[in-house]
C-alpha positions in Angstrom: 73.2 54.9 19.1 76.2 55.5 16.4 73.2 54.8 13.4 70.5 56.8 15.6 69.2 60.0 13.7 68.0 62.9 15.7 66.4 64.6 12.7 67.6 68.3 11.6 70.8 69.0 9.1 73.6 66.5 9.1 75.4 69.2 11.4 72.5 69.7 14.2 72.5 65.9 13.9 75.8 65.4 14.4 76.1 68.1 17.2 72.8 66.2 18.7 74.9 62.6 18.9 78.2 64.5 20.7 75.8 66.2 23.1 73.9 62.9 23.7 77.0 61.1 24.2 78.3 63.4 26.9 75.0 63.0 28.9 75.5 59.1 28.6 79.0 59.7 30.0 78.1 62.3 33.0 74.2 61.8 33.6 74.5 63.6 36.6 75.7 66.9 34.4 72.7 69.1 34.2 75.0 71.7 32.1 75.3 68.8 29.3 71.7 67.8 29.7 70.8 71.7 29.2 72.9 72.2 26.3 71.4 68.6 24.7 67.6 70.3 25.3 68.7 73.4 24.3 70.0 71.9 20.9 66.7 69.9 20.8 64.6 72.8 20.7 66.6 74.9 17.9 66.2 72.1 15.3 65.3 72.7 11.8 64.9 76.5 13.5 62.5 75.5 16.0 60.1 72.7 15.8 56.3 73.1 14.8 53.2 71.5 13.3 55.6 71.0 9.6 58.8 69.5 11.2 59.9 65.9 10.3 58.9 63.3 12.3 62.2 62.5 13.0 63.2 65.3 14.7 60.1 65.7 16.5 60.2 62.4 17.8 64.2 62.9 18.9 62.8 66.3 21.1 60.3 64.5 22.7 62.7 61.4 24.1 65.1 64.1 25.3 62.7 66.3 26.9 61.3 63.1 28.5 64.4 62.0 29.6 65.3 65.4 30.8 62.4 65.9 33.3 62.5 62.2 34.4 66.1 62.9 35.7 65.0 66.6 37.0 61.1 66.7 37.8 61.2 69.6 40.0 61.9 71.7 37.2 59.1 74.0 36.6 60.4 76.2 33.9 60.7 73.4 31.5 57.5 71.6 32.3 56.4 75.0 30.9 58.2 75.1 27.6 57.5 70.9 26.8 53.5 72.0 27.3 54.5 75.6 24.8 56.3 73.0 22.3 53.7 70.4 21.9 51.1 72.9 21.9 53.5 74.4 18.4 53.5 70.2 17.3 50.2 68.8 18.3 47.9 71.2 19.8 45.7 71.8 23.1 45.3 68.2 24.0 49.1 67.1 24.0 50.0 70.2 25.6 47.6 69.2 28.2 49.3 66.1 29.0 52.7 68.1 29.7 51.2 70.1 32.2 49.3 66.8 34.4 52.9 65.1 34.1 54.3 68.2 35.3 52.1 69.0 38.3 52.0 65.5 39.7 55.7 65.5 39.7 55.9 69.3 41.7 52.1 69.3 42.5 53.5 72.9 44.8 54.4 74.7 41.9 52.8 78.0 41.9 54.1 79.1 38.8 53.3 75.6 36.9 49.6 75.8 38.4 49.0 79.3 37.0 50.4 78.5 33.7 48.5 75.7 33.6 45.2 77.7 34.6 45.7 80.4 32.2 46.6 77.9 29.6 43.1 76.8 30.3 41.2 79.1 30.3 42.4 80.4 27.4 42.0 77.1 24.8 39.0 75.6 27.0 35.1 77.3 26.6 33.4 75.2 29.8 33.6 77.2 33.0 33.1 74.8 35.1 36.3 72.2 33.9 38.4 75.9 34.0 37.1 76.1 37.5 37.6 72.9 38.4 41.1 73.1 36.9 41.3 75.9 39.8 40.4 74.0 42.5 42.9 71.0 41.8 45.1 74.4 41.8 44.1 76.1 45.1 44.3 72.7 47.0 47.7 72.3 46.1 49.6 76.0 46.1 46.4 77.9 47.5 48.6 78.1 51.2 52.0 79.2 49.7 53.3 82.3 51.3 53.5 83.9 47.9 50.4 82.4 45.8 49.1 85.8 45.1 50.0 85.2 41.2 47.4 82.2 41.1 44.7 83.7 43.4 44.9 86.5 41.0 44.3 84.9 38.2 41.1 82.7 39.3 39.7 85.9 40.2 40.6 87.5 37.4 38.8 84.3 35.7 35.8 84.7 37.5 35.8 88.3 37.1 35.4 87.9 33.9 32.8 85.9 33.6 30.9 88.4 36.2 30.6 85.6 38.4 30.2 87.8 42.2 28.8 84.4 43.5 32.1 82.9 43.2 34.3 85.6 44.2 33.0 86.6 47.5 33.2 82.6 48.5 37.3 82.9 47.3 38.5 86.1 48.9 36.8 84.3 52.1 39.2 81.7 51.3 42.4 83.8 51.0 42.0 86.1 54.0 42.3 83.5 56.4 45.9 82.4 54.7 48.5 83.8 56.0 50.8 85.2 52.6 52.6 88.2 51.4 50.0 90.5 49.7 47.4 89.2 52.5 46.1 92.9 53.0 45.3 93.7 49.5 43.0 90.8 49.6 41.3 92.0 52.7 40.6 95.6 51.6 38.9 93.6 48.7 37.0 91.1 50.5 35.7 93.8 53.2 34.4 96.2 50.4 32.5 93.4 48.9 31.1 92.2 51.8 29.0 95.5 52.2 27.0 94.7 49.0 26.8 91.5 49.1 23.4 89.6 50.9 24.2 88.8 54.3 23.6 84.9 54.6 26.6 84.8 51.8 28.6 86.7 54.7 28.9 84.3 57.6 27.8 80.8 58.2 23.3 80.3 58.8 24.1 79.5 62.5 26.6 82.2 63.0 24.6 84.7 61.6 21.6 83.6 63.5 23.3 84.2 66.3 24.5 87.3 66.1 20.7 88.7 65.3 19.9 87.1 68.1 22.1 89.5 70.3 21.3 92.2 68.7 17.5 91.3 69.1 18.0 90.5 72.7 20.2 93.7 73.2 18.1 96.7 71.6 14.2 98.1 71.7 11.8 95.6 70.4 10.3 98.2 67.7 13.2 98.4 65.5 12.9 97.6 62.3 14.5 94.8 60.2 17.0 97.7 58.3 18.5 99.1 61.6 19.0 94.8 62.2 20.7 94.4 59.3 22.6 97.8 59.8 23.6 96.4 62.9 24.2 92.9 61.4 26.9 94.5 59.0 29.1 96.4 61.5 29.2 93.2 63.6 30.2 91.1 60.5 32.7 94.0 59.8 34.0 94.0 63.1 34.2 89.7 63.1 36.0 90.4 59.8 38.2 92.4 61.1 39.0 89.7 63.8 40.1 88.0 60.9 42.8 90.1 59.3 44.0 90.9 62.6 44.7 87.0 63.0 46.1 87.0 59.5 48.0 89.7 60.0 49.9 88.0 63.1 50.2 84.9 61.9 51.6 86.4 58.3 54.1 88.3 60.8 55.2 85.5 62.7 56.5 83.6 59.4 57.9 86.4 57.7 60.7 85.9 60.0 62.0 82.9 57.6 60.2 83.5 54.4 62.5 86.4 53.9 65.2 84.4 54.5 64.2 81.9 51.6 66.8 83.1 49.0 66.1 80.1 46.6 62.4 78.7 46.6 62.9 76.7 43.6 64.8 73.7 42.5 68.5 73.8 41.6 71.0 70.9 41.4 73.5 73.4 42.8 73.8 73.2 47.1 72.7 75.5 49.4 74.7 77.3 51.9 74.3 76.2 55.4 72.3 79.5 56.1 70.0 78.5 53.8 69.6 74.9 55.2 69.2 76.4 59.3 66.0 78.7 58.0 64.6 75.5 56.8 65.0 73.5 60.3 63.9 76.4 62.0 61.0 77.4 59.6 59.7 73.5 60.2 60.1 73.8 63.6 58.2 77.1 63.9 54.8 74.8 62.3 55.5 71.6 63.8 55.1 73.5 67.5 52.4 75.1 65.5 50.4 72.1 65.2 48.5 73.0 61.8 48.7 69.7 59.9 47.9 70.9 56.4 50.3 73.9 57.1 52.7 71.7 58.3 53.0 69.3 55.2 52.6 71.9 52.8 55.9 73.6 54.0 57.4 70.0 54.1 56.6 69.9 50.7 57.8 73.4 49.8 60.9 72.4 51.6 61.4 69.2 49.6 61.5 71.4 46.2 64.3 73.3 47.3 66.3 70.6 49.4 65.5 67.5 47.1 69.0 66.2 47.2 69.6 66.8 51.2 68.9 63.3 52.8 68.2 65.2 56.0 64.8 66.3 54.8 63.2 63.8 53.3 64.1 61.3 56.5 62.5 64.4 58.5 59.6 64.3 56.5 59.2 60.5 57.5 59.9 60.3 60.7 57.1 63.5 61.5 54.3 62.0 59.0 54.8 58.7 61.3 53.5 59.6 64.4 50.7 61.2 62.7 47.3 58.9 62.6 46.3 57.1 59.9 49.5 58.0 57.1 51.0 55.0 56.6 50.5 55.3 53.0 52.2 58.7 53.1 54.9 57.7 55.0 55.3 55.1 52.4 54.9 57.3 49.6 57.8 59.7 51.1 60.4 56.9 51.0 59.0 55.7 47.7 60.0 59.2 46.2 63.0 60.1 47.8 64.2 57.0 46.9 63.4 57.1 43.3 64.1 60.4 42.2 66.2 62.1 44.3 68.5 60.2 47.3 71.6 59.2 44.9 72.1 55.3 45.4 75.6 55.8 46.4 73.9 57.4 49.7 71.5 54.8 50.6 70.7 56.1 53.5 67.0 56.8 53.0 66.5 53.2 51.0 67.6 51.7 54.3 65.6 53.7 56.0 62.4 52.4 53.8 63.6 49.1 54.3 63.1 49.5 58.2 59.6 51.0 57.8 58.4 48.8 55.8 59.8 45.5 58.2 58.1 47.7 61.0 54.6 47.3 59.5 55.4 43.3 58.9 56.2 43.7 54.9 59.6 42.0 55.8 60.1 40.5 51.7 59.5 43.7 50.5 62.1 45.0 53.2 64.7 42.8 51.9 64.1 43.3 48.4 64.5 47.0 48.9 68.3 45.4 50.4 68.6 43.7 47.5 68.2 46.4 45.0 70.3 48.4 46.5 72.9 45.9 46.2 72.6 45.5 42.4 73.5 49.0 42.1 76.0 49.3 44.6 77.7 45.8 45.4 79.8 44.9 48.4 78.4 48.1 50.4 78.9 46.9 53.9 76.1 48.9 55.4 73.8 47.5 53.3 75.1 43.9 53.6 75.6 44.2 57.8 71.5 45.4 57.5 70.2 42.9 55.7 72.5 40.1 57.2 70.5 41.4 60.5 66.8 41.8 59.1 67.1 38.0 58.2 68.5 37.1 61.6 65.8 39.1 63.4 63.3 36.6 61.2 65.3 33.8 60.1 67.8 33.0 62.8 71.3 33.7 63.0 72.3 30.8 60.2 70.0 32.8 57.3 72.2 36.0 58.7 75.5 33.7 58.1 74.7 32.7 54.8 74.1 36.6 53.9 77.5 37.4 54.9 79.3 33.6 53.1 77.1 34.6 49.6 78.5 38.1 49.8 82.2 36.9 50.8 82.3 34.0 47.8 80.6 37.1 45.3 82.5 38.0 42.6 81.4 41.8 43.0 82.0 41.7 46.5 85.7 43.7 46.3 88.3 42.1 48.9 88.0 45.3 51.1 84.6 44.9 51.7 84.4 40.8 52.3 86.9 41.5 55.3 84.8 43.8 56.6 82.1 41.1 56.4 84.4 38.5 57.8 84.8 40.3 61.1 81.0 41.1 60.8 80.2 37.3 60.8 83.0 36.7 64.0 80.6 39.2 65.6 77.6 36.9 65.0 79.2 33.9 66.3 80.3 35.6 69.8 77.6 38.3 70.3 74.2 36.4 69.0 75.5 32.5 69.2 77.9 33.5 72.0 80.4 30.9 70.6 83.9 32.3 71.3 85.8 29.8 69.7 84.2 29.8 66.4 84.0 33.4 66.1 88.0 33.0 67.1 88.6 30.7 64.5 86.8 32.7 61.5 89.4 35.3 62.2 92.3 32.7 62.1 90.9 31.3 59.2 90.9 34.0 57.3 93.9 36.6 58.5 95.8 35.4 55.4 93.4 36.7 53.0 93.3 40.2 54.5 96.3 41.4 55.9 96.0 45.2 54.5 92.4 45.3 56.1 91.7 48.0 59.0 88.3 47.0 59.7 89.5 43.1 60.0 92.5 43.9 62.0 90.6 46.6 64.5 87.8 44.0 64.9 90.0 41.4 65.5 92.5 42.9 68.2 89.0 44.5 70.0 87.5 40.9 69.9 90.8 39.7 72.3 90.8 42.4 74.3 87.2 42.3 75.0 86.8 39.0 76.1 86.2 38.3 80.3 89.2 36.6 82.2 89.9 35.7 85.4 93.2 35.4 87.2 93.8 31.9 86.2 92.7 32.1 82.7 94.4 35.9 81.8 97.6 34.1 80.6 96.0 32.1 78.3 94.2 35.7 77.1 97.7 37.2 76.9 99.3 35.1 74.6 96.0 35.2 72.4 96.4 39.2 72.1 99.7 39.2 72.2 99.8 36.7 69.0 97.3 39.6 67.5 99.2 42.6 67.9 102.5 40.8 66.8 100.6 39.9 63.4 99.3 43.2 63.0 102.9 44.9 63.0 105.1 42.0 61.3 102.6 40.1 58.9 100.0 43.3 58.0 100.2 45.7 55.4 98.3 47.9 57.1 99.9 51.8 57.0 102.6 52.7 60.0 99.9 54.8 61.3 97.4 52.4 61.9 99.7 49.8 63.0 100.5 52.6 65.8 97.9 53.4 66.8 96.5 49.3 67.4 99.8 49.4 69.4 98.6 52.0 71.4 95.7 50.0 72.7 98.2 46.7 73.2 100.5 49.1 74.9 97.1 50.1 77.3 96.2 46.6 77.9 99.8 45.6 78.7 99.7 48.8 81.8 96.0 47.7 83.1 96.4 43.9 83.0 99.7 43.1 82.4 101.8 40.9 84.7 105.3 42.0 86.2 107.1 41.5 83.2 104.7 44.0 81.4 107.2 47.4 81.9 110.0 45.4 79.9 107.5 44.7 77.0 106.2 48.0 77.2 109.5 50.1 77.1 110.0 48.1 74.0 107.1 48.6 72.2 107.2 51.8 73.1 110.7 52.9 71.4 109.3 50.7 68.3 105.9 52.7 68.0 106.8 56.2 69.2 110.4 56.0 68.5 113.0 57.5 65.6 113.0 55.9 62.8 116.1 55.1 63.4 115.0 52.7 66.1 112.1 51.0 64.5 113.6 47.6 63.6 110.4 45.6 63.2 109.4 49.1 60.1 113.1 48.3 59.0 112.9 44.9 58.3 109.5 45.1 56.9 110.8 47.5 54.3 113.9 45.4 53.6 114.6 42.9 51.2 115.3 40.1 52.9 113.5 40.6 56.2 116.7 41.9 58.2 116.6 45.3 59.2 120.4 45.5 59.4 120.1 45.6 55.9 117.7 48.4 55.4 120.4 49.8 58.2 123.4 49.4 56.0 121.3 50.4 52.9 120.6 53.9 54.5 123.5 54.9 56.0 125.6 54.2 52.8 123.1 56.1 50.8 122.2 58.7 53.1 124.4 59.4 55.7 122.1 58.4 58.0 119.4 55.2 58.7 116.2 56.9 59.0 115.1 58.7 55.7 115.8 57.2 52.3 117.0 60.1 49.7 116.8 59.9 45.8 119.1 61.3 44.2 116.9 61.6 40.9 113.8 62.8 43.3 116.0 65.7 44.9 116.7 66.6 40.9 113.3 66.8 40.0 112.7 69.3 42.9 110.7 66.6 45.3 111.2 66.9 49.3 113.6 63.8 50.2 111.4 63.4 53.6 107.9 63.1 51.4 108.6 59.1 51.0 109.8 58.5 54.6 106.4 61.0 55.8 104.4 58.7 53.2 105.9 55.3 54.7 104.9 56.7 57.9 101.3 57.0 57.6 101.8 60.8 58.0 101.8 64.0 56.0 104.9 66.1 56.9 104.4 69.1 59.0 104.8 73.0 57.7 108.4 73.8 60.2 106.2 76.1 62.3 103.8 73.9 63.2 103.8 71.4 66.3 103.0 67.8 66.0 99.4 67.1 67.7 98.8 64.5 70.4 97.6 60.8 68.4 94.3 60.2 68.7 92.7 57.1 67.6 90.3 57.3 64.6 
C-alpha cells in the first residue's frame, strides 16, 4: 500500500494514504471512512469525464469499499450514481443505482432518484414505467412515499397518459400514509370523468346496476343509470378513505414516534427501540403479511446493528408457509453485513435453522467460520461440540472439545472452560462419573486461576446422589475440592468466598456431627478480618507461613491486616486500595453500607 498511488497532487495523494491507513486501523470508524470519501471526491477539484485514470480508479475502490461496509446508506448510493454519471455517463450511473436498491430495496428516497434519473436520460416510456413499478412494489406502502407516488404521476402526467393515472391513485388510496387525503380528493375528482368500467371491477359494477335496475321504475333511461351508478361508486369510494383514514390513524400512533427512519451507525435510545416492538406488534396482531414484512424491513434500516431484530424477523417469517428461503435469506444478511462477528449470536442462530431443515454440514461450517474469526469462543465451541453429538455421537462431540483444547489459538481461559464442558459430557450424556471425575483431576494443574473450571468442578461434587453409606466417601471428595480452591487456586478472594459459601451450605444440610466445628472455622476464614484469614496470609507470603505475612505487617504497619507503602501514601494513593484489590472488592465510599454477598 506504501507504493500505491491514489491519483491527484502529491499532497491530496499523500493525505489519501494517511486517511486510508486510519480506516485500515479502525474499520469500524465511519468518521475516518467519511473523511477518506470525502477526500476522494475533491481530487484534482472534483473528478469528471478529463481526470486521470488514476485517480478515478482510486474513487471508485473507496466508494466501493465504503458502501460494502455501510449499504444502507442511501445518500451516498446517490452521489456514487451523480459521480459516475460526471466520469462515464448514463449507463455506469445506472449500475450505481441497481447496486444501491438491491442493497436497501425500501429506500424511498433512492427509488425516486432513481426514477427521476430515469426518466430524465431514458426516451422509452414503458422501461421509465417499468422502472416505477420495480419502485412501487418495493417503497409503494411506506407511510411517507408520497415523494415517489408523486413523481410517477407527475411522469405520467406528463406524458397525458389519464389511462394510467386513474389505475395508480386506485392504488394509493387504499394505503394507509401521511398525505393519504390529498390523494383521495384527486382520485374522487377523476373518477367523475372518467368511463365507468375503469371505475370498479366488471362484476362489481354489474352488480351494482343490477340493484339499481331491480330497485327503480323500469322506463328509466340508461343516463339516470349511470347517474345513479356514479353516486354509488362515490359513496363505495368513500367507504374506502374512510377505511384509509382509520387505518392511517391507527399507525400514526408510532410513526410519529419514528425520530430516525434512516440508517446511522450511531444507537438509538431505548424510546426509540420500544416504538419499534410495539409498532411490530401493532401489524403482526394485524395479520397483513405484505404490511407486516415491509415494516420488518423498514425496521431493519434503522436497527441494522440490534441483534434483537433481525432474530425477530426470523423467528416470525418461520411460521409463515412456504418462506424457507426468506428465513434463510434473513440470516444470510444479518450475518454478512451487519451482526458484528464478536456477537455471534445470529450466526448461531443460522446454524440451528439450517440443522433444523437437515443441512447439518452447512450448519457446522457456519460453526466453523465463525471460529476462524473469533477462536476459542466457548459458545461457539460448546454449540458445535453438541450439533456433532446430536449426529455423531458423543466421541465426535469429544474430539471437538480435545482439537480446541490442544489449539494453539484456543487461549488457556477458554480450554478450561472446555475441559469442564467435556466432564459434563462424560457424566450427563455417557453418565460415567468416574471419567468425567478424573478429567477434572487431570487437568486442575493446568487451570488453577479458572472460574468456570473451578465452579464446574465444585458443582460436579456437590451434585452427585449419595446415600447414607456412601456420603463419606462424597465428603472427603468435596471436601478435597473446596480445600484446592482456597490453598492451590489463584482464583480472586472473592470468588474463592463465595465457592466457600456453597461448601459452607453443604457442610449445614448434609454434614455429619462434626460439621459446626468445620463450619465455625471456615466461617472466621471466609467472612472474617483480615486479621484472621491465615489460609489469605500464607497465600500471600513468601514462604507459605502466614506468621510471616503476620510479622511482616505488624512491623510495617502497626497492624496485620492492611499492607501500607510508604512510597504509595507519597504519591497520594489510599493505603487500603491494595488490601480492597487483594480482596476481590472495591472499597466502599464511608457512607455507604456493605451489601449482603450474593453469588454471581
Amino acid at each position: 500500500m506504501a507504493d500505491y498511488s491514489f491519483g491527484g497532487s502529491d499532497e491530496e495523494n499523500a493525505e489519501l494514504k494517511k486517511l486510508n491507513a486510519e480506516v485500515l486501523e479502525e474499520p469500524d470508524s465511519f468518521e475516518h471512512w467519511e473523511k477518506l470519501v470525502r477526500a476522494a471526491e475533491s481530487l484534482e477539484g472534483g473528478l469528471n469525464r478529463n481526470s486521470s485514470p488514476q485517480s478515478i480508479s482510486a474513487t471508485r475502490d473507496i466508494y466501493d469499499r465504503f458502501l460494502a461496509k455501510f449499504p444502507l446508506l442511501f445518500g451516498y448510493w446517490k452521489k456514487y450514481a451523480d459521480l459516475e454519471f460526471s466520469i462515464a455517463g448514463t449507463e455506469a450511473a445506472e449500475l450505481v443505482y441497481e447496486r444501491g436498491v438491491a442493497s436497501i430495496t425500501n429506500s424511498v428516497d433512492l427509488w425516486t432518484n432513481y426514477c427521476a434519473f430515469k426518466v430524465e436520460t431514458s426516451h422509452d416510456p414503458d422501461v421509465i414505467r417499468e422502472l416505477y413499478e420495480r419502485g412501487a412494489s418495493s417503497v409503494g406502502l411506506d407511510f411517507l412515499a408520497h415523494p415517489f407516488w408523486d413523481k410517477y404521476l407527475e411522469f405520467e402526467e406528463r406524458l397525458e397518459a389519464q389511462d394510467k393515472i386513474f389505475p395508480i391513485l386506485d392504488r394509493i388510496v387504499h394505503i394507509p400514509m401521511h398525505q393519504y387525503a390529498r390523494y383521495f380528493e384527486r382520485y374522487r375528482h377523476l373518477a367523475q370523468i372518467r368511463p365507468l368500467q375503469e371505475l370498479l371491477p366488471a362484476d362489481m359494477l354489474a352488480q351494482f346496476r343490477a340493484e339499481i335496475e331491480n330497485e327503480g321504475p323500469a322506463e328509466r333511461g340508461e343516463l339516470e343509470i349511470e347517474r345513479e351508478l356514479r353516486s354509488r361508486i362515490d359513496n363505495f369510494h368513500l367507504e374506502i378513505f374512510h377505511r384509509t383514514q382509520t387505518e392511517t390513524t391507527k399507525r400514526w400512533t408510532y410513526e410519529s414516534e419514528v425520530k430516525r427512519p434512516y440508517f446511522h451507525v450511531t444507537e438509538l435510545d431505548e424510546g426509540q427501540l420500544v416504538n419499534w416492538r410495539k409498532y411490530l406488534d401493532f401489524e403482526e396482531v394485524e395479520g397483513d403479511y405484505m404490511r407486516t414484512q415491509f415494516l420488518y424491513e423498514r425496521c431493519l434500516v434503522t436497527c441494522a446493528y440490534y441483534d434483537e431484530f433481525w432474530l425477530r424477523y426470523a423467528r416470525w417469517m418461520i411460521v409463515q408457509d412456504g418462506k424457507e428461503e426468506e428465513v434463510r435469506n434473513i440470516y444470510q444478511r444479518a450475518s454478512m453485513l451487519y451482526a458484528p462477528i464478536s456477537r455471534p449470536a445470529v450466526r448461531l442462530h443460522y446454524a440451528y435453522f439450517e440443522e433444523s431443515v437437515d443441512r447439518v454440514e452447512l450448519a457446522k461450517d457456519i460453526h466453523q467460520a465463525i471460529l476462524v474469526n473469533l477462536p476459542g469462543h466457548i459458545e461457539t465451541i460448546v454449540s458445535l461440540a453438541n450439533l456433532s453429538r446430536r449426529h455423531g455421537g458423543l466421541d465426535a462431540a469429544i474430539e471437538v472439545y480435545k482439537s480446541q483444547i490442544d489449539s494453539m489459538q484456543c487461549d488457556i481461559y477458554a480450554k478450561a472452560a472446555l475441559v469442564a464442558e467435556w466432564a459434563r459430557l462424560l457424566w450427563k450424556i455417557k453418565g460415567s462419573v468416574d471419567e468425567a471425575r478424573q478429567v477434572f483431576q487431570k487437568n486442575q494443574h493446568w487451570y488453577l486461576d479458572s472460574r468456570p473450571f473451578w465452579i464446574n468442578y465444585l458443582f460436579f461434587e456437590l451434585e452427585q446422589p449419595t446415600s447414607a453409606e456412601s456420603e463419606p466417601t462424597q465428603y472427603k471428595r468435596i471436601k478435597q475440592v473446596h480445600e484446592d480452591i482456597r490453598k492451590k487456586s489463584h482464583l480472586p478472594p472473592l470468588t474463592i468466598k463465595d465457592l466457600s459459601h456453597y461448601y459452607m451450605v453443604y457442610l449445614q444440610e448434609r454434614g455429619t456431627k462434626e460439621a459446626a466445628k468445620e463450619y465455625m472455622i471456615l466461617d472466621r476464614e471466609v467472612n472474617g478480618p483480615f486479621s484472621v484469614q491465615n489460609i489469605m496470609k500464607a497465600k500471600l507470603s513468601e514462604d507459605g507461613r502466614e506468621a510471616s505475612t503476620q510479622r511482616r505487617m505488624m512491623m510495617e504497619n502497626g497492624h496485620p491486616g492492611v499492607e501500607v507503602d510508604d512510597a504509595a501514601i507519597r504519591r497520594g494513593e489510599n493505603p487500603y486500595t491494595k488490601y480492597y484489590q487483594q480482596q476481590g472488592e472495591q472499597q466502599l465510599p464511608s457512607d455507604t453500607q456493605p451489601q449482603p454477598l450474593r453469588y454471581q
